[in-house]
N, C-alpha and C positions, 0 to 999 in steps of 0.2 A: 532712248534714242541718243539723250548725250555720250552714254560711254559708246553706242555705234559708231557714234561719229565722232572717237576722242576728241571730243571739244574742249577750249580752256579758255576760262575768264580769267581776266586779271584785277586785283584789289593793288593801287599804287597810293602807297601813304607817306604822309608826313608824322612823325612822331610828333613832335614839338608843337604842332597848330592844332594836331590832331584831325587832319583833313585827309579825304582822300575819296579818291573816284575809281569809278568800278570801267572796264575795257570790255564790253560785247558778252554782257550779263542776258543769260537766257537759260533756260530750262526750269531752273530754281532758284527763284528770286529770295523766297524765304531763307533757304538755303545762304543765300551770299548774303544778305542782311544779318542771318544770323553770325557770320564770319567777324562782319565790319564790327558789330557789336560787342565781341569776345575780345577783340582787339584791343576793345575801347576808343572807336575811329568815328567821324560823324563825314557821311556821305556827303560831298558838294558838289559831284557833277558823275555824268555819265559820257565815254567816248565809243563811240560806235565807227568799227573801221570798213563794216561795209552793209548792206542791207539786207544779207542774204538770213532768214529766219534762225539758221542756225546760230546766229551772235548777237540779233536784236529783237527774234522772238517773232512771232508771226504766222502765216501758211507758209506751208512745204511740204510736199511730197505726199498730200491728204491729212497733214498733220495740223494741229495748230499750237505752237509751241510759243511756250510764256517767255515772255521778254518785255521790252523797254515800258509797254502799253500797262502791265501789271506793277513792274516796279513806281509807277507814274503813281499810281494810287496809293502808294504807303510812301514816298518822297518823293516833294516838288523840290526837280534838281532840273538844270539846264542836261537835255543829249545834243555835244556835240560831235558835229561830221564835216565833213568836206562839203562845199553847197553843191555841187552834183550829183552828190547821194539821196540829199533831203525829199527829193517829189517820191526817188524809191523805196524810200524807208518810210515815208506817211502812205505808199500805197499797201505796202506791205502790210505794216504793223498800227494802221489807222490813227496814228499819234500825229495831231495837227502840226503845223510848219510854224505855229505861235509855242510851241514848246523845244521847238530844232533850235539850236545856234551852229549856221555854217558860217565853217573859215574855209580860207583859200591856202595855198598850199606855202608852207615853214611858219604859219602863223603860231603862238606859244600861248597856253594855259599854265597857270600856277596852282598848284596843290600845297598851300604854307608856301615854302622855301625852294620847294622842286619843282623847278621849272620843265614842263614836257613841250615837246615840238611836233607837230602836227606835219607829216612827210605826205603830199598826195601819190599816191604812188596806182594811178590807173592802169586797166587793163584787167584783171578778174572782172571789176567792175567798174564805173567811171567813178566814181569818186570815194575810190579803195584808196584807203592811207593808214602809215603806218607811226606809231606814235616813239619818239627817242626820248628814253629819260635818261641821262645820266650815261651809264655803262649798258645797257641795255635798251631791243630795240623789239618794240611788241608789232608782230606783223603781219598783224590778221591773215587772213587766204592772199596776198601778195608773194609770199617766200616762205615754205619750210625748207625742216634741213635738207632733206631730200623733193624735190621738184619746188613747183608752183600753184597757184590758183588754176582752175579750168577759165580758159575761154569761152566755151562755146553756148555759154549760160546768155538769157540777154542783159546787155550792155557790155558784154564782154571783148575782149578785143587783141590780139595775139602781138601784131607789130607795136603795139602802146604797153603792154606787161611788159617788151624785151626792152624799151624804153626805159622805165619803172625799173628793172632791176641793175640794171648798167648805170644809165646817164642817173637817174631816180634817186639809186644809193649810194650813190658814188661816193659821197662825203661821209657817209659810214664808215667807222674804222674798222681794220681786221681782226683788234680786240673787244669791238662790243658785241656781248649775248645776244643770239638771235631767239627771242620767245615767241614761235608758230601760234596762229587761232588752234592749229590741230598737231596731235602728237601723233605723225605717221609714218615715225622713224623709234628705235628702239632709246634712241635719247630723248627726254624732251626738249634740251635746249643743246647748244652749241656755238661757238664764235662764230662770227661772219669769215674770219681768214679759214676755218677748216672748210663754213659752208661755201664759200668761192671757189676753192680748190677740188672741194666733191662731191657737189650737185651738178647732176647735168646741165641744169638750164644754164650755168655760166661754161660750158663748155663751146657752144657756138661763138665765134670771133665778127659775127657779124648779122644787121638784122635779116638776110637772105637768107643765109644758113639756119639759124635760129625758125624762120617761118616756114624753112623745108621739113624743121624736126618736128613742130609745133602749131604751125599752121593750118 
């Protein structure tokens, strides 16, 4: 179901500490552990950018797909989210709210020396966010290169994603990497200045228009 749904985790390390945390680890947890390993990296946390089973493992679609619940069991590591996410990600994937650590939106985690920033960026789902390290901007179902998240999921919300991707990222430069939760374009990644210039979703000039194309 992963390669159905090109889905992409992300492994964000520090050489030097030798730390690093895993970005919406599902499918194969084995699998990424055995990644962190080869590396020579030691897990210290988990970021989950939104709750949907596809990135944090759980039911969907009659499936029940491994994620955060299973990694739990081979490392006690903090999953951090936004607090709006946390009641949907413990209903989803049954991981108690004594193992969430929610932050509020630009709050920052350190990995070693690299410091990431926690961007809420709602709308796919309420406490969808998108994580900036450095030069790079990991974006769960908030922004690929080509469109966005679905609305019409619940919590989902059309006038608050055009929010989120405007006022939201605003402070995103047009030289940092955009890395999608999913690759549903023939690149995986891309700058935010190419993706501004040509994805739809930034083509409406305002949120009317915007809610006539996507609403």
């Amino acid at each position: 179901m992963a390669s159905q749904m090109v889905n992409f985790a992300y492994l964000i390390g520090d050489r030097a500490s030798g730390e690093a945390v895993l970005v919406d680890p599902a499918y194969d947890i084995d699998g990424l552990l055995d990644v962190i390993a080869e590396e020579e990296l030691t897990l210290t946390g988990v970021i989950g950018t939104h709750y949907h089973a596809d990135h944090v493992g759980g039911k969907m679609m009659g499936f029940n797909v491994v994620g955060i619940s299973d990694l739990l069991e081979r490392r006690d590591v903090p999953i951090h989210l936004q607090n709006p996410e946390t009641e949907f990600v413990t209903k989803v994937t049954g991981v108690g709210a004594d193992q969430l650590v929610g932050h509020g939106p630009g709050d920052t985690i350190r990995v070693g020396d690299i410091e990431l920033q926690l961007l809420h960026t709602p709308g796919h789902t309420p406490g969808s966010q998108c994580i900036l390290v450095e030069d790079r901007l990991v974006s769960g179902d908030t922004l690929f290169l080509d469109g966005c998240g679905r609305t019409d999921l619940p919590g989902g919300d059309a006038e608050t994603l055009y929010h989120s991707l405007t006022s939201g990222l605003a402070g995103v430069g047009d030289d940092v990497i955009l890395c999608p939760g999913h690759q549903y374009s023939p690149k995986p990644t891309q700058t935010m200045g190419e993706t501004r210039a040509n994805n739809i979703v930034y083509r409406p000039e305002t949120v009317e228009q915007w809610l006539a194309f996507f609403g």
